[in-house]
C-alpha positions in Angstrom: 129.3 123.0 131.5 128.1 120.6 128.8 126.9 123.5 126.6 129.8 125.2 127.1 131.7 122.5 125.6 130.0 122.2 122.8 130.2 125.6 122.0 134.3 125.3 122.0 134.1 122.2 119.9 131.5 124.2 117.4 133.9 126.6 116.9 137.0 125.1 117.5 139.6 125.8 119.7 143.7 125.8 119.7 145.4 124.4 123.0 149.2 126.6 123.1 151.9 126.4 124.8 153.5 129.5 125.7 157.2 130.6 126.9 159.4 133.3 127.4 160.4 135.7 130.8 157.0 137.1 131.5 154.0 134.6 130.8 151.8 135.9 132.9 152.0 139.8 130.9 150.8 137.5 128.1 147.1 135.9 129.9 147.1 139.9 131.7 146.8 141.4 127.6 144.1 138.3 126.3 142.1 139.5 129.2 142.4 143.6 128.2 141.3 143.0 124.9 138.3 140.2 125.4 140.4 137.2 124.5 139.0 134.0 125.8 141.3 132.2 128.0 140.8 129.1 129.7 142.3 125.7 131.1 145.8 127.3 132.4 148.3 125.4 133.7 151.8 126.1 134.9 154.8 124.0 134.2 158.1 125.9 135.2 158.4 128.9 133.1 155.8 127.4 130.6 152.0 127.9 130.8 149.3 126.1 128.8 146.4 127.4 127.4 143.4 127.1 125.7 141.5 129.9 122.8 139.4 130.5 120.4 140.9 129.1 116.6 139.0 133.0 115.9 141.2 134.5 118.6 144.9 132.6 117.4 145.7 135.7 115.0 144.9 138.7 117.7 147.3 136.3 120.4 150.1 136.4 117.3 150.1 140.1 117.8 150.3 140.0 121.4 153.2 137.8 121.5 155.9 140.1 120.5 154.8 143.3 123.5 154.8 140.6 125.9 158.0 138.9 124.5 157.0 135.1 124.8 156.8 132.6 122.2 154.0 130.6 121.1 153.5 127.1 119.8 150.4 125.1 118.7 150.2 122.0 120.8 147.1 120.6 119.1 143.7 122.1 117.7 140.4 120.4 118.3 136.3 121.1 116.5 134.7 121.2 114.0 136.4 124.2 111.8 139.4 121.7 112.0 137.3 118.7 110.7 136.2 120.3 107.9 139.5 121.8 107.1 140.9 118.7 106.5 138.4 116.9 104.4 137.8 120.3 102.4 138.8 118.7 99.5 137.0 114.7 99.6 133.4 116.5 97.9 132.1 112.7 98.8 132.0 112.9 102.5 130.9 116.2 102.2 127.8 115.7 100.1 127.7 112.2 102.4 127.7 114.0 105.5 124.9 116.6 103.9 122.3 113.9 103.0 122.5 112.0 106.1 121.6 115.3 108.2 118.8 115.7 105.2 118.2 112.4 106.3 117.9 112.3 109.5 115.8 115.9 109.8 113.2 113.9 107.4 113.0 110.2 108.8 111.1 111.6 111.5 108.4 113.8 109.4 107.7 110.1 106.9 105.9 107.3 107.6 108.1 104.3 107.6 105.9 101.4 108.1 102.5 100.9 107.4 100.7 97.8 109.4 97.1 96.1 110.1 95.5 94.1 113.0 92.2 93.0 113.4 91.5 91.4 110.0 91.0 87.1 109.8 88.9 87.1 106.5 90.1 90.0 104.5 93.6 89.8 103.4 96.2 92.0 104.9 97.5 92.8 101.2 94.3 94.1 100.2 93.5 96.3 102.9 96.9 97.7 102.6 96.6 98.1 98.6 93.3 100.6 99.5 95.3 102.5 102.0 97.9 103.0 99.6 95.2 104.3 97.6 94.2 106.9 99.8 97.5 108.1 100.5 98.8 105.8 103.7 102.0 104.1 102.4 105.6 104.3 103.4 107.0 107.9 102.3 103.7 109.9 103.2 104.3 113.0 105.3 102.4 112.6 108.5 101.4 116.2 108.7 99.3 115.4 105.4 97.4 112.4 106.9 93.8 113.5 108.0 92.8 110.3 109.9 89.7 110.9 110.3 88.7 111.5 106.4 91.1 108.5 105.4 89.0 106.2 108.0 86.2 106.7 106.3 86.8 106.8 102.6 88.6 103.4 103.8 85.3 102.2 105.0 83.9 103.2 101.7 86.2 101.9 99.8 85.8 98.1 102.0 82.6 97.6 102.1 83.8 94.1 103.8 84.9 96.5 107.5 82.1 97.3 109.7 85.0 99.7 111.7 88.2 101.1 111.2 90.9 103.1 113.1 93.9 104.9 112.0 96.6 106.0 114.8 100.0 107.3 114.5 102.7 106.2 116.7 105.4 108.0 115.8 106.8 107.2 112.4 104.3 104.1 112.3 101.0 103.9 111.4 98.6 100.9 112.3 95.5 100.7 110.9 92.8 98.8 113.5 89.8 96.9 111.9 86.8 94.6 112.4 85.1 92.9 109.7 81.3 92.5 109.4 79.7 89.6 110.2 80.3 86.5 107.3 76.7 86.5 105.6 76.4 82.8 107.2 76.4 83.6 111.1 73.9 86.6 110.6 70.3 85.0 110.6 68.2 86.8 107.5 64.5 87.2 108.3 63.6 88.8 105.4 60.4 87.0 103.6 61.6 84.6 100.8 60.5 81.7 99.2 63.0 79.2 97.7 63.4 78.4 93.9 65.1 75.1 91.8 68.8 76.3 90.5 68.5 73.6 88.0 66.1 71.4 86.0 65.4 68.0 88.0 63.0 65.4 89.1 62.7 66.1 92.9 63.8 63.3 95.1 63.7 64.6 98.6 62.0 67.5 100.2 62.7 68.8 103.9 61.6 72.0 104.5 61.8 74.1 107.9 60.0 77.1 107.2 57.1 77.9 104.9 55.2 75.5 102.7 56.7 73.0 100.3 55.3 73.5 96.7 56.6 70.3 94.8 56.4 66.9 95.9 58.7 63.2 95.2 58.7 62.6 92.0 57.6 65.7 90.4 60.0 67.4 87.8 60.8 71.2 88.1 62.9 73.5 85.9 65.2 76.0 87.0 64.1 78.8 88.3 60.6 77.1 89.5 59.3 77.8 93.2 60.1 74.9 95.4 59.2 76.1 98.3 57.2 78.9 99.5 57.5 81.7 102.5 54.5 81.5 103.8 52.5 80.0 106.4 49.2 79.0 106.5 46.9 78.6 109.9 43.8 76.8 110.8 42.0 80.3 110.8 43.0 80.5 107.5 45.2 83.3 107.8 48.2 83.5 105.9 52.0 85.1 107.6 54.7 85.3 105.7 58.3 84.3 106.7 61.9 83.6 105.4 61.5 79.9 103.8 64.7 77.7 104.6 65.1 74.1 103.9 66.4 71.4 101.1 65.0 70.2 98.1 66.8 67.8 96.4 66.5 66.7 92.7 68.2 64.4 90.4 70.1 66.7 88.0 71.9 65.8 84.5 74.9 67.8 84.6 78.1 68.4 81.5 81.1 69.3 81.8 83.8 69.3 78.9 87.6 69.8 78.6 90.0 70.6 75.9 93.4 69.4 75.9 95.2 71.2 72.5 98.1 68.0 71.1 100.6 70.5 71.0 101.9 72.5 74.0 105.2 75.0 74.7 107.4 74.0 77.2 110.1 76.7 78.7 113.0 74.0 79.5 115.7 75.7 81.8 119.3 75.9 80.2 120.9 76.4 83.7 122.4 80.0 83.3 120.6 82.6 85.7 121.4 86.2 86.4 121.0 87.9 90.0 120.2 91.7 90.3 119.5 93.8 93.3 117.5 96.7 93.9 117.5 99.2 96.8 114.1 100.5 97.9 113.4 103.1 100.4 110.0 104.4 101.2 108.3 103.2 97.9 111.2 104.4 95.6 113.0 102.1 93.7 117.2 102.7 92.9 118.6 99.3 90.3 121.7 98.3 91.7 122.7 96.9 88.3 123.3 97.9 85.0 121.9 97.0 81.8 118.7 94.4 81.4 118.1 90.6 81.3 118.5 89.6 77.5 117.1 86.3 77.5 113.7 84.4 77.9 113.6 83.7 81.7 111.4 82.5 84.7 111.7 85.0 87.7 112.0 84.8 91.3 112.1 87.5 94.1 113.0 87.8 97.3 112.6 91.1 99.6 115.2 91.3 102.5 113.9 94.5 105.0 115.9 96.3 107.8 114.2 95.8 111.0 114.8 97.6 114.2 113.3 95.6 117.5 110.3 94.8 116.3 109.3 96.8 113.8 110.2 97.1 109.9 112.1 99.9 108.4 110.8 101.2 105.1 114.5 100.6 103.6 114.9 96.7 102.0 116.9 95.3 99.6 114.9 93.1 96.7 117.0 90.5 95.4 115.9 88.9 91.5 117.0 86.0 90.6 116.7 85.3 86.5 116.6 81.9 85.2 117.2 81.7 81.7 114.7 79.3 79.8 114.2 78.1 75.9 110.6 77.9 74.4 110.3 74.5 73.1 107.0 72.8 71.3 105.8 70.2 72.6 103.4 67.1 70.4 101.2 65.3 72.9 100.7 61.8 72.6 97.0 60.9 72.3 97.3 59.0 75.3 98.9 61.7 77.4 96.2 64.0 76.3 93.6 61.6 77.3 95.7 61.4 80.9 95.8 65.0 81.1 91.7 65.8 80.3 90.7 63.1 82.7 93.0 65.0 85.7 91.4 68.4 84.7 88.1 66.9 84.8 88.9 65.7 88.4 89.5 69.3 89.4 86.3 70.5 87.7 84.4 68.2 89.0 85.4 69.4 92.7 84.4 73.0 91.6 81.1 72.3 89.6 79.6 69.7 91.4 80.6 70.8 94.4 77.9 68.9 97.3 76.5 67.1 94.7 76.3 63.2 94.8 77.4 61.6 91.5 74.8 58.8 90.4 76.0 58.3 87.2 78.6 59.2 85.0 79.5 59.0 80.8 82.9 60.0 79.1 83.1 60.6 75.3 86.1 61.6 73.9 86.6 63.4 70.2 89.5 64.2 68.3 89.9 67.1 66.0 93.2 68.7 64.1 94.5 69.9 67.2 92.9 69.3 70.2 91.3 66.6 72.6 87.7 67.3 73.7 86.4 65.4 76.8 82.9 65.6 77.6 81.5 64.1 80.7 78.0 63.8 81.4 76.4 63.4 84.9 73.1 62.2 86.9 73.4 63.8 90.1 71.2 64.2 93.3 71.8 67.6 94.6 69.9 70.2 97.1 68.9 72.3 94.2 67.0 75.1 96.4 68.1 78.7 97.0 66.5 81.5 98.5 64.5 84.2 96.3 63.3 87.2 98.0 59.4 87.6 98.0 57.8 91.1 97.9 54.3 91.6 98.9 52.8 92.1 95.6 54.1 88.7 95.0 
């Protein structure tokens, strides 16, 4: 009954109202010549009926042999529909791309996500499967998931597995990460060699045979320790050497400040502009360009459906107008400013080091403030240096 329904509204049908002496000569002439006739009801010397909209014309010639009169009560489907709107091109063309739409959504992939990952960044495994062709917008007949797993493992060398499945319009991309170099024990032979020039202060070493003593100096690059192992029988095995050697350590580390600098001071105006995106293609809801110097922020708003993201979102700019200015440094605040670089430095370069001593020069040239800092340091100054057998 349901498809029969639709079929009526597909093509569209006419509900009429007929009158006159002999009604029922009328419904007896639809049916000799194949008219469609349905949903009849009787009111007096009036009947009701439904046809065809195809079938109005032929009833119009039936009329007059069976002497009634007809009248259109109402007319429902699709024919009708468009009718009316024949002439508003918009919903037309509207009504075209959203069935283009809709026939498409389901053949594209409209999110793209990952699971499995703690060390490697979720933003770089998806930048290498958007590399390989898994991004929002790819057809999912064109994804061959077996390939695309492993040029992905090629391609991150950091995974030790990867999956790619397809649930529907979504792909999720499953992966485990190798082992960090620090929880896998190497047992490779090695001996361990000075990273810097030093007079050794402390020496612990775990495995192998220490090859300096306190108070001997070493440069860098010099064998500390060694990866073998010597027994009473005087035989020799070698192993992975591990342990610390420390050494005191002169270290330099020098910072230029330049005495003038450009500032970008905001003047308060800003511009916002919007831009629609929809699986990886970009459409500027604005028009023209920003025609000033500005700092930039943006914001990306996404649809979401339950709990998953749709690949349509709106990115929202804003502009904030800025003017260049130059700056001169006072030879104070350049001082101020080399002294809080050096702080940062220091946490980078001397990283595990302890600080002993420590000298600050400071010279001034045309243009620019240069700090030097010079260091005595006691730091563990080995590191390991595989050992081949024909050393």
């Amino acid at each position: 009954m349901l498809f029969v329904k639709f079929v009526r509204i597909l093509f569209g049908y006419v509900r009429v109202r007929v009158s006159g002496e002999h009604p029922e000569r009328f419904l007896n002439l639809c049916a000799n010549n194949g008219i469609a006739v349905w949903n009849v009801k009787r009111r007096d010397e009036i009947l009701l009926c439904s046809v065809f909209a195809r079938d109005y014309k032929r009833i119009r010639r039936l009329r007059k042999r069976s002497r009634v009169r007809l009248r259109i009560r109402y007319r429902r489907g699709i024919p009708f529909v468009i009718h009316r709107y024949r002439y508003r091109k918009g919903i037309i063309v509207g009504a075209l791309i959203f069935a283009l739409f809709l026939g498409l959504m389901p053949k594209l992939v409209w999110s793209v996500e990952v699971c499995g990952n703690e060390r490697v960044s979720t933003a770089e495994i998806l930048s290498v499967a958007n590399q390989i062709g898994i991004k929002n917008g790819a057809k999912i007949s064109s994804l061959d998931t077996e390939n695309m797993r492993l040029d992905f493992l090629i391609k991150m060398p950091e995974l030790s597995w990867s999956a790619i499945n397809i649930e529907g319009s979504r792909v999720t991309i499953d992966v485990r990460e190798r082992l960090s170099p620090e929880l896998v024990e190497d047992k490779s032979p090695c001996n361990l060699v000075a990273t810097a020039d030093g007079i050794i202060t402390k020496v612990y070493v775990k495995k192998g045979s220490a090859a300096v003593k306190v108070g001997d100096a070493v440069r860098k690059g010099d064998v500390v320790a060694l990866g073998t192992v010597e027994y009473g029988d005087l035989s020799t095995v070698l192993c992975h050497a591990m342990g610390e050697i420390y050494a005191e350590t002169n270290r330099k580390i020098t910072v230029t400040v330049p005495l003038t600098e450009t500032k970008l001071i905001p003047t308060g105006k800003s511009e916002t502009k919007r831009v629609f995106q929809l699986f990886g293609g970009y459409l500027p809801l604005y028009l023209g360009s920003v025609k000033f110097d500005y700092t930039a922020t943006a914001e990306e708003k996404s649809l979401r459906s339950g709990d998953g993201i749709l690949p349509v979102s709106i990115i929202e700019a804003e502009f904030r107008e800025v003017k260049k200015t130059t700056v001169k440094l006072s030879l104070a605040d350049a001082k101020n400013r080399a002294k809080t670089e050096l702080k940062l430095l220091e946490t980078e370069q001397l990283k595990g080091a302890k600080i002993k001593g420590k000298s600050i020069t400071f010279a001034e040239t045309e243009d620019a403030i240069i700090l030097t800092a010079d260091y005595v340091c006691e730091e563990n100054i080995a590191a390991e240096k595989p050992l081949s057998i024909i050393e």
